[in-house]
NUKOLPA-547468 format. One line per field, with one value per atom (N, C-alpha, C): residue number from 1; residue in three letters; atom name; x, y, z. Coordinates in Angstrom, 1 decimal, padded with zeros to 4 digits. Layout:
! residues N
num	[NUM  ...];
residu	[ALA  ...];
atome	[CA  ...];
px	[X  ...];
py	[Y  ...];
pz	[Z  ...];
***
This chain:
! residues 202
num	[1  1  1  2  2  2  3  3  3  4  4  4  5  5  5  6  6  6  7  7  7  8  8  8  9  9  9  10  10  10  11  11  11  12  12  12  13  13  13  14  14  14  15  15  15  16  16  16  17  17  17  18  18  18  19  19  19  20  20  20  21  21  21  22  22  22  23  23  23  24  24  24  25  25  25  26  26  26  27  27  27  28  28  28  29  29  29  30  30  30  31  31  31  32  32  32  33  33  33  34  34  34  35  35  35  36  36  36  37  37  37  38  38  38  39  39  39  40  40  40  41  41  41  42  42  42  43  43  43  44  44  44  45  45  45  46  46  46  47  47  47  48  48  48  49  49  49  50  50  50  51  51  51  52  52  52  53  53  53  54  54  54  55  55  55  56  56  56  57  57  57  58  58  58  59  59  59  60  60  60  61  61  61  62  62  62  63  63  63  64  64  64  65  65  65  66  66  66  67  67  67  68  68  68  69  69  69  70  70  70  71  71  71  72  72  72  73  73  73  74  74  74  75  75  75  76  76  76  77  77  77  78  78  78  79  79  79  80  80  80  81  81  81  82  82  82  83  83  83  84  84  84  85  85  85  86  86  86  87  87  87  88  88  88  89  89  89  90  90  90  91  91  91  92  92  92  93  93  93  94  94  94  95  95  95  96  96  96  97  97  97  98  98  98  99  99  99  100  100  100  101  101  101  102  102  102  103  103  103  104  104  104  105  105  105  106  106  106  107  107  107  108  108  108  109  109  109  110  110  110  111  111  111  112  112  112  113  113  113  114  114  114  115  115  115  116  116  116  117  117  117  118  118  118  119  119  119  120  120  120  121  121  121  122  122  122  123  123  123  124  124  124  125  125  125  126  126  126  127  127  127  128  128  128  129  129  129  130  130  130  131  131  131  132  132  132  133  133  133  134  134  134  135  135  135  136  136  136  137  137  137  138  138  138  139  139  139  140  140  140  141  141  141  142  142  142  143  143  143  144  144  144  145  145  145  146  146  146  147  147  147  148  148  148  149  149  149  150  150  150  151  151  151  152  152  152  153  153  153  154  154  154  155  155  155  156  156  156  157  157  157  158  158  158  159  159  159  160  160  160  161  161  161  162  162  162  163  163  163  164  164  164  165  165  165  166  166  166  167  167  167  168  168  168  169  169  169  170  170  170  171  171  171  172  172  172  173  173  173  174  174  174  175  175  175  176  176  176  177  177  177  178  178  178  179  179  179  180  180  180  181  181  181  182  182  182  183  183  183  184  184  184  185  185  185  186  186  186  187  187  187  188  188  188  189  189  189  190  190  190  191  191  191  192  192  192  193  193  193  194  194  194  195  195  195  196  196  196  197  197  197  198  198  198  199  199  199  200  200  200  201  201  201  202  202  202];
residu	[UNK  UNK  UNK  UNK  UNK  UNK  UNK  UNK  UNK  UNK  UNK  UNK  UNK  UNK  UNK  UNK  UNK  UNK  UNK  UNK  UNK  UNK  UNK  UNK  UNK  UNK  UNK  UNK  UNK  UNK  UNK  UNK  UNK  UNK  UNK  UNK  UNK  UNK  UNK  UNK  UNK  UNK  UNK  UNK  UNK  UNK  UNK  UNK  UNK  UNK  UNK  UNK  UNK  UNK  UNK  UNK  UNK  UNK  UNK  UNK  UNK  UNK  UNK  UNK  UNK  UNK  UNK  UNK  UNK  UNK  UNK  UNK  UNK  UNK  UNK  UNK  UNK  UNK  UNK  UNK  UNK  UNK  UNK  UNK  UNK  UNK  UNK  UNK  UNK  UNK  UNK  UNK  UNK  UNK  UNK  UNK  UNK  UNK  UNK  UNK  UNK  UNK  UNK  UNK  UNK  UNK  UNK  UNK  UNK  UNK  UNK  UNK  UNK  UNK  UNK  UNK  UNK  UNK  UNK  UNK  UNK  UNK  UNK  UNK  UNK  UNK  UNK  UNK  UNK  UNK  UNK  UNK  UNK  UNK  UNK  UNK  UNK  UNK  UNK  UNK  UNK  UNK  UNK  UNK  UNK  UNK  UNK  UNK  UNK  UNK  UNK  UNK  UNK  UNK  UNK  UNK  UNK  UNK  UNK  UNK  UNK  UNK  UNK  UNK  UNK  UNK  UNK  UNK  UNK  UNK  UNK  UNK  UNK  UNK  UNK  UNK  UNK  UNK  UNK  UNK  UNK  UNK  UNK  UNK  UNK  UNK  UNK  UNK  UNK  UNK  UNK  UNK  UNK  UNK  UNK  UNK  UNK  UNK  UNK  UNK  UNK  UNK  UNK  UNK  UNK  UNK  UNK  UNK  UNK  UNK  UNK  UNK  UNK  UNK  UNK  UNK  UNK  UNK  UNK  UNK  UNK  UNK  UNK  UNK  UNK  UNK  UNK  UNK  UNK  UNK  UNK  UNK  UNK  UNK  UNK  UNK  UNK  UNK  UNK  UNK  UNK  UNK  UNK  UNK  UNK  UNK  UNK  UNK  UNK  UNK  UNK  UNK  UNK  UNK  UNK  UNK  UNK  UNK  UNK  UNK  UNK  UNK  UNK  UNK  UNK  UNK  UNK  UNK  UNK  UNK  UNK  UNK  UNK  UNK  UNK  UNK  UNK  UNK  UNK  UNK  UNK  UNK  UNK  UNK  UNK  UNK  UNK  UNK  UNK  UNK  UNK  UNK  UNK  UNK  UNK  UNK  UNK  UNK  UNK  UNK  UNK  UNK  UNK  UNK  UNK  UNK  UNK  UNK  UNK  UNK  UNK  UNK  UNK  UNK  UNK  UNK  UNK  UNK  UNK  UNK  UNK  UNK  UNK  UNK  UNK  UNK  UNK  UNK  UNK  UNK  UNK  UNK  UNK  UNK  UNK  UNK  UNK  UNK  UNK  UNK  UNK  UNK  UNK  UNK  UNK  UNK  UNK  UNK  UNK  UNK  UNK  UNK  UNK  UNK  UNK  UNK  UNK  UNK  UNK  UNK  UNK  UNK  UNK  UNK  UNK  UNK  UNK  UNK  UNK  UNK  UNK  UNK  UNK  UNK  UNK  UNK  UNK  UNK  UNK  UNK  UNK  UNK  UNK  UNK  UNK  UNK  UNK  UNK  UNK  UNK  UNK  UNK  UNK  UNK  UNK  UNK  UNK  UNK  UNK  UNK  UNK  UNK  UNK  UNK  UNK  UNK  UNK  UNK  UNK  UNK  UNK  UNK  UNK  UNK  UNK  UNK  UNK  UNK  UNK  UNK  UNK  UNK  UNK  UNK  UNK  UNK  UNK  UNK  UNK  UNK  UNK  UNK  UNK  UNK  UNK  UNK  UNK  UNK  UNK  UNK  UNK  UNK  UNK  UNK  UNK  UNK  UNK  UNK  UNK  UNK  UNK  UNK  UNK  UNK  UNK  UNK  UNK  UNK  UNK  UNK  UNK  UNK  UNK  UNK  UNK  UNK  UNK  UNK  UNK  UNK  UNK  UNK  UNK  UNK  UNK  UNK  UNK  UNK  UNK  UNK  UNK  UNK  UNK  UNK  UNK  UNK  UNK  UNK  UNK  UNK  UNK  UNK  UNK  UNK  UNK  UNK  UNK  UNK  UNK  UNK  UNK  UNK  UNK  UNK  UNK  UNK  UNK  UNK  UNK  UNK  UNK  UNK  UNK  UNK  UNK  UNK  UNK  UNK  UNK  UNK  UNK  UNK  UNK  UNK  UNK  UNK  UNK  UNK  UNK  UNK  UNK  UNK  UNK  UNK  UNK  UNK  UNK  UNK  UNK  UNK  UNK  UNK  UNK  UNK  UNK  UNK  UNK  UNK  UNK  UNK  UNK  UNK  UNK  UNK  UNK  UNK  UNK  UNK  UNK  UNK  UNK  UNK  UNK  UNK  UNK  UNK  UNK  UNK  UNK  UNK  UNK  UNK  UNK  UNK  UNK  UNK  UNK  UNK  UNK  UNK  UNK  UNK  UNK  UNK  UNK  UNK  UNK  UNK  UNK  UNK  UNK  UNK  UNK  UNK  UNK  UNK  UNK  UNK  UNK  UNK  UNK  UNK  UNK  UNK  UNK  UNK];
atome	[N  CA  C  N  CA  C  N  CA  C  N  CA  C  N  CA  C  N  CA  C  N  CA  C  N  CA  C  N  CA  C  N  CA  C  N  CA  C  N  CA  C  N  CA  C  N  CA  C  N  CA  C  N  CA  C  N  CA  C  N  CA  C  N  CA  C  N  CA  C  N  CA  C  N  CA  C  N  CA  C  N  CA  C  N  CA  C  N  CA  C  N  CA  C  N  CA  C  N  CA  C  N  CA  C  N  CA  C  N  CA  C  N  CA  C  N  CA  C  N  CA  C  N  CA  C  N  CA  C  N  CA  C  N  CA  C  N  CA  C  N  CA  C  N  CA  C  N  CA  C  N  CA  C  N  CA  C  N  CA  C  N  CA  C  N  CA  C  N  CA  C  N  CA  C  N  CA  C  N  CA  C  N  CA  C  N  CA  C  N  CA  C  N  CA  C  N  CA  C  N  CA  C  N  CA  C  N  CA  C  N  CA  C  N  CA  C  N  CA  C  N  CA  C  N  CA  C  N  CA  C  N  CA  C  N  CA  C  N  CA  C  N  CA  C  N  CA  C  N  CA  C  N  CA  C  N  CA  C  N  CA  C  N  CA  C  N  CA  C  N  CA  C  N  CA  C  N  CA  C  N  CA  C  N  CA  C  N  CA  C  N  CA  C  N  CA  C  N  CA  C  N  CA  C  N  CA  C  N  CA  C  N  CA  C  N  CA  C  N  CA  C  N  CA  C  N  CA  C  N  CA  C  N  CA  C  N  CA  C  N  CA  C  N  CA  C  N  CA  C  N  CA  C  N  CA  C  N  CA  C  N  CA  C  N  CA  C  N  CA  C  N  CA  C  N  CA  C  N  CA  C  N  CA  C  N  CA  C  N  CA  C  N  CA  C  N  CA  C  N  CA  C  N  CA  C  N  CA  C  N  CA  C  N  CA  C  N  CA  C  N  CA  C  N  CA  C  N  CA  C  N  CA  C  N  CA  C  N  CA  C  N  CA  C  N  CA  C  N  CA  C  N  CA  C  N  CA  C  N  CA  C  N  CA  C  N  CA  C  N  CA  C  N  CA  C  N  CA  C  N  CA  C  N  CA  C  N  CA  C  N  CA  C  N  CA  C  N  CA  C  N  CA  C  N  CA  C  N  CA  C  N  CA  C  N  CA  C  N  CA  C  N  CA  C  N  CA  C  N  CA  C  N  CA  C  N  CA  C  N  CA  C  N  CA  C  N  CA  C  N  CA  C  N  CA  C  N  CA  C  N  CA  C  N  CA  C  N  CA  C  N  CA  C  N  CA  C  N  CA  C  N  CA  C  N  CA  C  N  CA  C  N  CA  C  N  CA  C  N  CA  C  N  CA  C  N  CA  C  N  CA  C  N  CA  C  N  CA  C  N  CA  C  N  CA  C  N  CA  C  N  CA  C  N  CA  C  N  CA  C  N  CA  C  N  CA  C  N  CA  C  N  CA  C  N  CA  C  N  CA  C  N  CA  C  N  CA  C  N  CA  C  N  CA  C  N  CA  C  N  CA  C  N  CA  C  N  CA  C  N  CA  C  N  CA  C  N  CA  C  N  CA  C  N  CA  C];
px	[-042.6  -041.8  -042.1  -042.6  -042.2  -043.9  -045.2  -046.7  -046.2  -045.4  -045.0  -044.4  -043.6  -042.8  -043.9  -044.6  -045.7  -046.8  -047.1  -047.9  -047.1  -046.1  -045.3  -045.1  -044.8  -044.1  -045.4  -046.2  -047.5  -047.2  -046.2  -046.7  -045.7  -045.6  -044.6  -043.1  -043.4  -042.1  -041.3  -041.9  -042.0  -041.2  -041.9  -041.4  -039.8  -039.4  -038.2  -037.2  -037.9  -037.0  -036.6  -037.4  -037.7  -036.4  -036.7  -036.1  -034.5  -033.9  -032.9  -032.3  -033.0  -032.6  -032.2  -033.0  -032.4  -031.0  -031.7  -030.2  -028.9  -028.7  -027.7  -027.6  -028.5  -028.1  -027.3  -027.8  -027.2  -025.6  -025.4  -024.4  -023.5  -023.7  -023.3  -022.9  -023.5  -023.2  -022.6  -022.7  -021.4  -019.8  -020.2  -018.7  -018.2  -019.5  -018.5  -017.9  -018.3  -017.6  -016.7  -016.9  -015.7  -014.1  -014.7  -013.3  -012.5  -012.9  -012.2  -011.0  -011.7  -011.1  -009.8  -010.0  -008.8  -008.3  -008.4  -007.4  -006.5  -006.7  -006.2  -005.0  -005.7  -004.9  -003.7  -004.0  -002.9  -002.2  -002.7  -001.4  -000.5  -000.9  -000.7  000.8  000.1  001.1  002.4  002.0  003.1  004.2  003.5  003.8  005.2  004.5  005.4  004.8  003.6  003.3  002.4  001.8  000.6  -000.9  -001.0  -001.9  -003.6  -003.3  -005.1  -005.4  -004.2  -004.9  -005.7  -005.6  -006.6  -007.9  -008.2  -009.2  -010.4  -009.7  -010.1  -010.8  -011.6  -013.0  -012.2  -011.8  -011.8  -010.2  -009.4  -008.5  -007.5  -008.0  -007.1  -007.4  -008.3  -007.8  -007.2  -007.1  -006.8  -004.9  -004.3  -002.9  -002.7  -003.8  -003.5  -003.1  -003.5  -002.9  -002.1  -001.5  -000.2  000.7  000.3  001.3  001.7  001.0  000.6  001.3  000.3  000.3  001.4  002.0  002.8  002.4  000.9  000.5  -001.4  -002.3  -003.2  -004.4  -003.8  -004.5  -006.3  -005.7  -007.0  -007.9  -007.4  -008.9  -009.3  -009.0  -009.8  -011.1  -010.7  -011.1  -012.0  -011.8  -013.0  -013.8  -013.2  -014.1  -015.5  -015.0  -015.5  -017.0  -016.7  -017.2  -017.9  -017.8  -019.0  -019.7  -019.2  -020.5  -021.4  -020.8  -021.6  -022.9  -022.1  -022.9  -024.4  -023.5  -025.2  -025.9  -025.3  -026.5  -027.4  -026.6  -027.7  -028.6  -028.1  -029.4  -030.3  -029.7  -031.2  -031.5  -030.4  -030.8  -030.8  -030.4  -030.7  -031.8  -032.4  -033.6  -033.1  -033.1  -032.6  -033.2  -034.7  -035.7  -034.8  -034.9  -034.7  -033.4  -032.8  -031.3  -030.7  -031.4  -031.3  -030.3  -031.2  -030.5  -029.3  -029.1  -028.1  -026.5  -027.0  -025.8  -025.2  -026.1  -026.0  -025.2  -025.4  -025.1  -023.6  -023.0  -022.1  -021.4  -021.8  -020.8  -020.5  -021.5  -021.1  -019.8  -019.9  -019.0  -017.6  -017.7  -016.3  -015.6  -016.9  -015.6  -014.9  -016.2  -015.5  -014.2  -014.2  -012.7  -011.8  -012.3  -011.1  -010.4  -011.2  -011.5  -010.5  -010.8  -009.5  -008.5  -007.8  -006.6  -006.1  -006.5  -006.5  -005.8  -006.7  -006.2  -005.4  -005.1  -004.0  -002.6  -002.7  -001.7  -001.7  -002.2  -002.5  -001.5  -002.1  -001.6  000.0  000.8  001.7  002.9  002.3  002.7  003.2  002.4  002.6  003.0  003.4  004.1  003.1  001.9  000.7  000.5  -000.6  -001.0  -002.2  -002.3  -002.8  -004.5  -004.9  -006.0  -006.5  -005.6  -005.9  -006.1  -005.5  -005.7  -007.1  -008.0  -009.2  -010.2  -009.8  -010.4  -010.6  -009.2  -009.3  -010.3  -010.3  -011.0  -013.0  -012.9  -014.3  -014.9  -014.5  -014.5  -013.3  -012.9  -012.1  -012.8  -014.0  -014.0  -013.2  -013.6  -013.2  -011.5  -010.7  -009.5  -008.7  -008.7  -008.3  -008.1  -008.7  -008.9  -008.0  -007.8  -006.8  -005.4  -005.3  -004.0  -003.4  -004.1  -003.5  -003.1  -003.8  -003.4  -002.3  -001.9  -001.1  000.5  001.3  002.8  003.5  002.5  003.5  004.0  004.9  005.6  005.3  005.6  005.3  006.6  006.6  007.4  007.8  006.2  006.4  005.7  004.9  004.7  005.4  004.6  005.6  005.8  005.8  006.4  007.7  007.6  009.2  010.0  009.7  010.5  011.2  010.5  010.5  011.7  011.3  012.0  013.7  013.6  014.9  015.6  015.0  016.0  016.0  015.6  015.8  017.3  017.8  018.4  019.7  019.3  020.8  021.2  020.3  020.8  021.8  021.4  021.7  023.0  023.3  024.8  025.8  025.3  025.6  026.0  025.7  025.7  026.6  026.8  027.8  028.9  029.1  030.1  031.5  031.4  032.0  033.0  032.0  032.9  033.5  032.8  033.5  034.8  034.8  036.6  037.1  036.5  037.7  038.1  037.2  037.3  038.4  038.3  039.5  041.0  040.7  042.0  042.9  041.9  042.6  043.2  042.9  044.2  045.5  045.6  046.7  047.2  046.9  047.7  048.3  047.2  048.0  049.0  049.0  049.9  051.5  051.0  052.0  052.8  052.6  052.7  053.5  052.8  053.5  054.6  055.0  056.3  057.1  056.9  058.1  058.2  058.0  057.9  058.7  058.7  059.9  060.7  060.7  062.3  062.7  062.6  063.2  063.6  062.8  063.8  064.5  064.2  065.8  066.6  066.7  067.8  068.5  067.8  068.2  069.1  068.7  069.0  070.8  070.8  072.3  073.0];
py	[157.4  157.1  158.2  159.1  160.8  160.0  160.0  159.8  158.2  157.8  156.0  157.1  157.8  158.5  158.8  159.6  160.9  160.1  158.7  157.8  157.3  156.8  156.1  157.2  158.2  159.3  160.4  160.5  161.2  162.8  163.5  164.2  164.9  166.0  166.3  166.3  167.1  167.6  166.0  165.2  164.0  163.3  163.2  162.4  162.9  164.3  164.7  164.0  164.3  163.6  162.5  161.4  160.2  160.0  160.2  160.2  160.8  161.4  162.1  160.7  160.1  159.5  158.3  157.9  156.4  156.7  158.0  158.4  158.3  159.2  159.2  157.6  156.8  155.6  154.3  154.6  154.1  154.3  155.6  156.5  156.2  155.7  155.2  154.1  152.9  151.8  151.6  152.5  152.2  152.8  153.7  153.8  153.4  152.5  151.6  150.2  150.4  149.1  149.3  150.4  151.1  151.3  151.8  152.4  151.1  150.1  149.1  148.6  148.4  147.9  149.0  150.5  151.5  151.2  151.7  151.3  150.1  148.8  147.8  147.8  148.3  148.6  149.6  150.4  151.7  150.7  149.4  149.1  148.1  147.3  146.7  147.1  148.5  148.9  149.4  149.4  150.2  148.6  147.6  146.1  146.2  146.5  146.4  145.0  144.5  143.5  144.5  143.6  143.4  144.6  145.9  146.1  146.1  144.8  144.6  143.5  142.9  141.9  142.4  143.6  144.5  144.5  144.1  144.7  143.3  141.6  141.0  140.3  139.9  140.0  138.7  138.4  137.2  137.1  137.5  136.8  138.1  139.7  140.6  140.6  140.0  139.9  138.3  137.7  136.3  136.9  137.7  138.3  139.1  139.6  140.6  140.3  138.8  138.5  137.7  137.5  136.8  137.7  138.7  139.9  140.7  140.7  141.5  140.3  139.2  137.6  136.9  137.1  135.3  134.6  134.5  132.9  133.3  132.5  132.9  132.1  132.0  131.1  132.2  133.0  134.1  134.7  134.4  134.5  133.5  132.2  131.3  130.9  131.0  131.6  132.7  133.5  134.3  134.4  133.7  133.5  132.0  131.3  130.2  131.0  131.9  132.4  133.1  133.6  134.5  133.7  132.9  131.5  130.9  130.8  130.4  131.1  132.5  133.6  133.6  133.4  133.5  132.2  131.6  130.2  130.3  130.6  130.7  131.5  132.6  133.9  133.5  133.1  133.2  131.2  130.4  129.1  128.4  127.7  126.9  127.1  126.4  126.7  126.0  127.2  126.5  126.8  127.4  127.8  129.1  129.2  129.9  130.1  129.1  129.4  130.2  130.9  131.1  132.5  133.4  134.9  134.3  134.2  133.7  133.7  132.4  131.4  133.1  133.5  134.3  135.4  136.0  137.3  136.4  135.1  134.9  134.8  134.2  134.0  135.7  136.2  137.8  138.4  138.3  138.6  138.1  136.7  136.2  136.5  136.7  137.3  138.6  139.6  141.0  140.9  139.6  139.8  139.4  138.3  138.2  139.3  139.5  141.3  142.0  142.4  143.7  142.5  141.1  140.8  140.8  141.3  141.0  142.6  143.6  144.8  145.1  144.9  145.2  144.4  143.5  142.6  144.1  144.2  145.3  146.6  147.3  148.7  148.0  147.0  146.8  146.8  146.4  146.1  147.4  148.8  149.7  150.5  149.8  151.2  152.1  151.9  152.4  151.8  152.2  152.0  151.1  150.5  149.7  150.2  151.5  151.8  152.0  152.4  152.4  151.3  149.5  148.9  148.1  148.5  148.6  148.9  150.0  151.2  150.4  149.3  148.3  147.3  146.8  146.0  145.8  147.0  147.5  148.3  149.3  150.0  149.8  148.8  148.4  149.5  149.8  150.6  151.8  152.8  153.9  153.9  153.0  152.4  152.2  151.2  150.9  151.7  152.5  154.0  154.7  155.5  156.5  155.8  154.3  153.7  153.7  153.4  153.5  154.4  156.2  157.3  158.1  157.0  157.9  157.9  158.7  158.1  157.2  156.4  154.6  154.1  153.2  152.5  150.8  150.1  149.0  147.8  147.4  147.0  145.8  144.9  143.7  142.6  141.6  141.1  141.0  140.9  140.7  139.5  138.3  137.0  137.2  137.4  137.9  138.5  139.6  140.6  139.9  139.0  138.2  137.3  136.1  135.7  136.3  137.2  137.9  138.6  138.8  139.8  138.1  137.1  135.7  135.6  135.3  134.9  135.8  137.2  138.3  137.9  137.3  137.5  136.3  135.3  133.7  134.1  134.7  135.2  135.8  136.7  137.7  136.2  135.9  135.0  134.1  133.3  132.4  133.1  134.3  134.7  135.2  135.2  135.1  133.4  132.7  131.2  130.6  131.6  130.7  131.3  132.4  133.6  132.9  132.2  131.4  130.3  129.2  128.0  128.5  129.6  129.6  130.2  130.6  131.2  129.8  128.7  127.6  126.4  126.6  125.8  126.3  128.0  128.7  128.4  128.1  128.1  126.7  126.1  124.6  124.4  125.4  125.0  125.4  126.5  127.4  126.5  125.8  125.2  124.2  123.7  121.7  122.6  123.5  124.3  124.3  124.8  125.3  123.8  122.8  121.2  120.6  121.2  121.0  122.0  122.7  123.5  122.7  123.1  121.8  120.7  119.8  118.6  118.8  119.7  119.6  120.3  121.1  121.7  120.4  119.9  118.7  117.6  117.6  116.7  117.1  118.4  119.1  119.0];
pz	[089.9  091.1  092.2  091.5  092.3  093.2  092.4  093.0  093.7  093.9  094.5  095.9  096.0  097.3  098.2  097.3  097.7  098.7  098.1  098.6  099.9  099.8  101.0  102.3  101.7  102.9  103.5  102.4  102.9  102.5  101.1  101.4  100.1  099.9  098.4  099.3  100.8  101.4  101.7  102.6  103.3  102.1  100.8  099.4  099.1  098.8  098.5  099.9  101.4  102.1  102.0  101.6  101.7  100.3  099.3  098.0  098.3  099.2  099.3  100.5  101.4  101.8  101.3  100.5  099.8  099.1  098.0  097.7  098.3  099.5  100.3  101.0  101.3  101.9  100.5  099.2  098.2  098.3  098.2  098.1  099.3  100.8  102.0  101.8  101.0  101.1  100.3  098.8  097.8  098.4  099.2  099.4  100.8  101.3  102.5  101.9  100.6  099.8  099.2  098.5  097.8  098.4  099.9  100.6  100.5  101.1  101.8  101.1  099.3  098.4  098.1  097.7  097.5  098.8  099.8  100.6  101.0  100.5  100.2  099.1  097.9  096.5  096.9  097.9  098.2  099.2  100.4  101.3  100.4  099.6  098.3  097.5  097.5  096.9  097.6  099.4  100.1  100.2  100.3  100.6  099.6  098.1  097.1  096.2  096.6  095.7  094.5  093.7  092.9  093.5  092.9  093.2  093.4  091.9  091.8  092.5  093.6  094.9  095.3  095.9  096.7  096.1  094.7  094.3  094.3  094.6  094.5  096.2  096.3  097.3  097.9  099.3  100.2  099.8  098.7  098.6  099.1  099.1  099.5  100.8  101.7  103.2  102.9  102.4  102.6  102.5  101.7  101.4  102.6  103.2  104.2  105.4  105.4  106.8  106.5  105.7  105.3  105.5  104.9  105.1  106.1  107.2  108.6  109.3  109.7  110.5  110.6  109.1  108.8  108.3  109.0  108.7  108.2  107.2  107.1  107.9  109.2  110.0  110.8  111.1  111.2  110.4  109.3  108.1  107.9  107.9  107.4  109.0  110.5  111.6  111.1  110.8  110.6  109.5  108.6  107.5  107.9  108.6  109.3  110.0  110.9  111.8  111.3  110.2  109.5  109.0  108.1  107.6  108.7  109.8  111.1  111.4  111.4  112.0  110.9  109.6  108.2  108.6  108.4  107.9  109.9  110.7  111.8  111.7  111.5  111.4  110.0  109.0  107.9  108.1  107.7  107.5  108.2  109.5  110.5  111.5  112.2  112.7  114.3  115.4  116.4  117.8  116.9  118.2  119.4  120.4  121.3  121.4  120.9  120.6  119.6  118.4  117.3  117.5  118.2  118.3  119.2  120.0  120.8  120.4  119.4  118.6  117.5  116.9  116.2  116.5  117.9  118.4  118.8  119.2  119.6  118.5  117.4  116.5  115.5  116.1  115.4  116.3  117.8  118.1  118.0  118.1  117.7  116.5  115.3  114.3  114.2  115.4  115.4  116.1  117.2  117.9  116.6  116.1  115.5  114.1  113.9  113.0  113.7  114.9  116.0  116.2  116.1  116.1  114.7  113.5  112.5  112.2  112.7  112.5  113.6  114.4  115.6  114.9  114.1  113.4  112.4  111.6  110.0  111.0  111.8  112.7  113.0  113.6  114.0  112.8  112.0  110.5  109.4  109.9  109.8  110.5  111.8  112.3  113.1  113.2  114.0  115.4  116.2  117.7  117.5  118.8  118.9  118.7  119.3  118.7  117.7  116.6  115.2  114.7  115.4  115.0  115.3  116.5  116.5  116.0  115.1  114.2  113.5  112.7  111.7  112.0  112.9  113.0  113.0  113.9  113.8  112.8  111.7  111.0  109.8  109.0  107.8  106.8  106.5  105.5  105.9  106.8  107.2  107.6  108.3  108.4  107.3  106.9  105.6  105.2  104.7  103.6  104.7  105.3  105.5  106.3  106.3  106.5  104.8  104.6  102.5  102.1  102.5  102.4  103.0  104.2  104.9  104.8  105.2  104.8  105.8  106.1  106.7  105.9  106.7  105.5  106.0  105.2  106.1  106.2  108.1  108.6  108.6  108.1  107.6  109.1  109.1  110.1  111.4  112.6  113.6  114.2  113.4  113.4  112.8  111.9  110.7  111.8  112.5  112.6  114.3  114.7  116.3  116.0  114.6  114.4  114.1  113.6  112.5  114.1  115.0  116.2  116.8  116.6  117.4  116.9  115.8  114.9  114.9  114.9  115.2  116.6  117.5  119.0  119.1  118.7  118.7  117.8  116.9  116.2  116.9  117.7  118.2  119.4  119.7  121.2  120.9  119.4  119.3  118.9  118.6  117.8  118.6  119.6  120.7  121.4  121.2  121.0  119.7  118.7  117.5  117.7  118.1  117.9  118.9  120.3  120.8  120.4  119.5  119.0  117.7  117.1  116.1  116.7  117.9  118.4  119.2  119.8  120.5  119.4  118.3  116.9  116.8  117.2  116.5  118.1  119.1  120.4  120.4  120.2  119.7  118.8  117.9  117.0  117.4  118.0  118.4  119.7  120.6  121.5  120.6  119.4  119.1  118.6  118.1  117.1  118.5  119.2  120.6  120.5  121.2  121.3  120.3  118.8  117.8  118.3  118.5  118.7  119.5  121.0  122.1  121.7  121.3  120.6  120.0  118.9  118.2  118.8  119.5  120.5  121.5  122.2  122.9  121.9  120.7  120.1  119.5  119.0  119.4  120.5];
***
């Protein structure tokens, strides 16, 4: 392997560089895969569900935006869009259009990526740029949102609805105390109405 380096890089020094590099870029790519997943397992566990969702591939963002969102309408949106994005760049053939379609459908899934993490940041109690961070950077994100002492707040559909719902209580609760106060006036009225007659009636 060492005379295979020595050949490619041109040289013993050139070879150790070369060899330290693959190294370290193995090493880079194991733990841009790595992180994503521990940090999942750690928000997982802030959620209070099941922590080995996190550990399973398409289905711990598929929970994640259930969890964040409400609804898992923006993963299956970006999971769409990534499939787009492959089969144009290696399998469809679309001539001069090819990079194009490609570079568009890359970017649409990164937007939908930062609404996905701006949902994830809100959810915790974070800012909106952190949830960029998510979006563009989920390995690096992920990982120190899992580590950190957030707690989590719970989607912000849930939480829209639930102050909908106190307000609308809060708003009838005022007419119901008159609606039970105008029986006891009534009643109180037909009683005087029996006194008088029977008084009259003496």
């Amino acid at each position: 392997m060492w005379s295979k380096l020595t050949y490619l890089f041109g040289g013993p020094f050139d070879a150790s560089l070369g060899l330290f590099l693959i190294i370290g870029g193995f090493v880079f790519c194991l733990a841009a895969i790595a992180l994503p997943f521990f940090g999942l397992w750690s928000l997982f566990g802030k959620c209070g569900i099941e922590r080995w969702r996190g550990l399973v591939p398409f289905y711990n963002i598929w929970m994640l935006t259930r969890l964040t969102c409400g609804k898992s309408l923006l993963f299956w949106v970006q999971l769409a869009l990534q499939a787009l994005c492959f089969l144009t760049a290696l399998v469809f053939e679309f001539g001069a259009l090819k990079l194009p379609l490609t570079v568009l459908f890359f970017v649409a899934q990164a937007l939908v990526g930062v609404l996905i993490g701006l949902a994830v940041s809100r959810s915790f109690g974070s800012g909106p740029g952190f949830g960029v961070g998510i979006g563009l950077l989920p390995s690096v994100f992920l990982f120190i949102l899992g580590l950190d002492k957030t707690e989590y707040l719970g989607p912000e559909i849930t939480t829209y609805f639930a102050e909908s719902a106190e307000n609308d209580e809060t708003e009838a609760s005022p007419d119901s105390d008159d609606d039970s106060k105008t029986p006891q006036k009534s009643e109180e009225h037909h009683v005087d109405n029996d006194a008088e007659t029977q008084d009259a009636e003496k």
